[in-house]
C-alpha positions as CSV (number, residue, x, y, z in Angstrom):
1,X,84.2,154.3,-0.4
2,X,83.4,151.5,2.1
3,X,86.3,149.9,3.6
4,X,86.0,146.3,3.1
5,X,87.7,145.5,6.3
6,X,85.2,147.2,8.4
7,X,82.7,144.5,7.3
8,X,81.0,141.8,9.7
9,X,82.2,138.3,9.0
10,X,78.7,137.2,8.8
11,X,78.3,139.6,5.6
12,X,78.5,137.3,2.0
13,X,78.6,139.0,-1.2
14,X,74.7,139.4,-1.9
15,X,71.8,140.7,0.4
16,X,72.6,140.3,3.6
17,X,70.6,142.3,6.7
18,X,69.5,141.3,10.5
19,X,65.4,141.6,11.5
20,X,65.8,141.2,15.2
21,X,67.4,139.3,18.0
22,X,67.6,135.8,19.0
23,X,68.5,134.2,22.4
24,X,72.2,134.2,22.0
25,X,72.9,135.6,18.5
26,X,70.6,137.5,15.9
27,X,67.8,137.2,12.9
28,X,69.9,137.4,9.8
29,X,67.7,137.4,6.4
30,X,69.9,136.2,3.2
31,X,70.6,135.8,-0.3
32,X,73.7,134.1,0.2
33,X,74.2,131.0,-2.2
34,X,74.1,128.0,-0.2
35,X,70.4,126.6,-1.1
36,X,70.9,126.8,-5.0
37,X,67.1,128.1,-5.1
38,X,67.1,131.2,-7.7
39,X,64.4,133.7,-8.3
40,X,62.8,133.3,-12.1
41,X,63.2,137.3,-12.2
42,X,66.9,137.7,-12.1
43,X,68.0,134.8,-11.3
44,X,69.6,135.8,-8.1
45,X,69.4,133.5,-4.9
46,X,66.1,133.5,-2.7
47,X,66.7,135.3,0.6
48,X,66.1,132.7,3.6
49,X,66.4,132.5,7.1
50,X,69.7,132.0,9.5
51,X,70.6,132.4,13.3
52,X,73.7,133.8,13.6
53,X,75.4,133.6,16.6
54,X,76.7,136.6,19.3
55,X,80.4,136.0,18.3
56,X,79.3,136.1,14.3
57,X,81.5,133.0,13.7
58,X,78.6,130.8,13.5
59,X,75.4,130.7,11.0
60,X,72.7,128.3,10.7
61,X,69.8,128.6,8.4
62,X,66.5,127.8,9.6
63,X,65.7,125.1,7.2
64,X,62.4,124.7,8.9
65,X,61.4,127.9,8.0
66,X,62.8,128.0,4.5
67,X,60.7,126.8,1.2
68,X,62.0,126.6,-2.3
69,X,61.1,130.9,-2.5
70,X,61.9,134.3,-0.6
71,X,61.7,133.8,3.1
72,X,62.3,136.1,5.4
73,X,62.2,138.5,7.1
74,X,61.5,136.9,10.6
75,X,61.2,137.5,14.3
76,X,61.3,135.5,17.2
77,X,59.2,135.4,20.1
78,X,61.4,134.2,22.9
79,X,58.5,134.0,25.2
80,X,56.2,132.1,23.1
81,X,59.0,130.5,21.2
82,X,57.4,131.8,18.3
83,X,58.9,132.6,14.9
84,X,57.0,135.3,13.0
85,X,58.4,135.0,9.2
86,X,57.5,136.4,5.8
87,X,56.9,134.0,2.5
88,X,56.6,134.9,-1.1
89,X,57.4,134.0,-4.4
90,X,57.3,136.4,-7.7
91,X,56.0,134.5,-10.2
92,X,56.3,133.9,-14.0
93,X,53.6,136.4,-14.4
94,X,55.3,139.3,-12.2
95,X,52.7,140.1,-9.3
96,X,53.0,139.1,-6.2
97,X,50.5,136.3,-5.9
98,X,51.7,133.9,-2.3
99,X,52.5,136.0,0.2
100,X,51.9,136.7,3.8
101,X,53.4,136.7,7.6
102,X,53.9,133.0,8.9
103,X,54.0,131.9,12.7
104,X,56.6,128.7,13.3
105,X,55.5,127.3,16.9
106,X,59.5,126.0,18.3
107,X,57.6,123.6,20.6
108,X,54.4,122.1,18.7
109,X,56.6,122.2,15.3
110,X,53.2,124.0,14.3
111,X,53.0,126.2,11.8
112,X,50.0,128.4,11.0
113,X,48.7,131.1,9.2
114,X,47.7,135.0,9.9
115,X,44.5,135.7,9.4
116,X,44.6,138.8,7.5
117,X,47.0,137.2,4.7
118,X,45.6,137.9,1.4
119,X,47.2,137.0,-2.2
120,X,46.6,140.0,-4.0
121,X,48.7,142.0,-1.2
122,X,52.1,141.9,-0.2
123,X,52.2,141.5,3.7
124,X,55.7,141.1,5.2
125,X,58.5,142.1,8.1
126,X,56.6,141.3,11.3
127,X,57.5,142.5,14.2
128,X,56.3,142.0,17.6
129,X,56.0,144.2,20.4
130,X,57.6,143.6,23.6
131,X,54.6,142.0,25.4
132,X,53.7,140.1,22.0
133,X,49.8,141.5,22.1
134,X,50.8,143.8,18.6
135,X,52.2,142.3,15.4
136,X,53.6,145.5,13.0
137,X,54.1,144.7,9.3
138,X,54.6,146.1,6.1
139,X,51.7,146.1,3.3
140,X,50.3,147.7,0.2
141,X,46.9,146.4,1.4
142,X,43.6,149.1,0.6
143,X,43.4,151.5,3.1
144,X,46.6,153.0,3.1
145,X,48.6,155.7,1.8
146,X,50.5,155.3,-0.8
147,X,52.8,151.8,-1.9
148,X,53.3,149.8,1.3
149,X,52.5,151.0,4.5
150,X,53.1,150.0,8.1
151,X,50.4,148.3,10.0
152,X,49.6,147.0,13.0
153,X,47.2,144.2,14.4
154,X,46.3,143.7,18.4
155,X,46.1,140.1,19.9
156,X,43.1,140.2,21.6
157,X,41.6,136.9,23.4
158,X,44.2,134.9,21.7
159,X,43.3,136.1,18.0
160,X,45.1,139.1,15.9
161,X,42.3,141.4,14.8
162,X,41.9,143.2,11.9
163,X,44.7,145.2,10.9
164,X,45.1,149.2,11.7
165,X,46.7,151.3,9.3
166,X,49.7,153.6,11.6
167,X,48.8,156.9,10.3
168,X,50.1,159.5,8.3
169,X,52.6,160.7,10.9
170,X,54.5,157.1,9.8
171,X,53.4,156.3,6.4
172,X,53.9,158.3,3.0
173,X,52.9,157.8,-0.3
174,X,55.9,156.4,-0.7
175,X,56.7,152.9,0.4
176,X,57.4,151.9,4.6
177,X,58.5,148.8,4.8
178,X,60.6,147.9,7.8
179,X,58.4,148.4,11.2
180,X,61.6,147.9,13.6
């Protein structure tokens, strides 16, 4: 049994988990209720985006960022000052249908598109490599083993290129979802 004093003060009672760090604090991905905006399926809170700050006593969501659906999970590119986010939205219907990875430009207030987003695949939790040239992800896009599997795309000439499936050393027919 899990102690409840052994929790983080950041934690809320619904889905609560960190995607990756953040000059000064951390990538925290939420249901928490504070943006009243409930999924059709179960009527439980959309996840969104926060910062949370190193001492945990502060959290700010990323309104920016956030829509009236699921967003999140996200990473940040401190040397672009780049978010890298994941959108979706389960409709009525019960497929995914809007989906895809994200890029947030801090200094433009751009946001734009990756390339290899498709609406008939789920494409989520980016994550960038250390010298930003190779975005992993998550997707049950054809190609790969099983459910979802983790992927990978290299920037090349300032454009990500077609996505490489990482092999069956990483993925299953089972689903692989968080390339951290």
């Amino acid at each position: 049994k899990l102690n409840v004093t052994t929790l983080l003060p950041i934690n809320s009672d619904l889905g609560d988990f960190v995607t990756s760090a953040f000059p000064g604090g951390y990538v925290l991905s939420s249901s928490r209720d504070d943006f009243n905006a409930r999924w059709s399926y179960d009527h439980s809170p959309y996840l969104n985006i926060y910062v949370v700050s190193d001492s945990m006593r502060k959290i700010e969501r990323q309104a920016y960022l956030c829509d009236k659906h699921h967003d999140g999970t996200a990473f940040f590119d401190t040397t672009n000052s780049t978010w890298y986010f994941a959108k979706n939205y389960l409709p009525k219907r019960g497929k995914l249908s809007t989906t895809g990875i994200f890029m947030y430009n801090q200094k433009t207030k751009e946001e734009s598109v990756y390339a290899f987003n498709d609406p008939i695949y789920f494409l989520a939790h980016p994550y960038l490599s250390p010298k930003a040239d190779t975005l992993w992800f998550s997707s049950d896009r054809s190609g790969g083993f099983g459910g979802a599997d983790i992927w990978y795309s290299v920037k090349s000439e300032g454009a990500w290129g077609e996505p490489i499936n990482a092999g069956k050393q990483i993925n299953t027919i089972e689903n692989e979802m968080f390339p951290v």
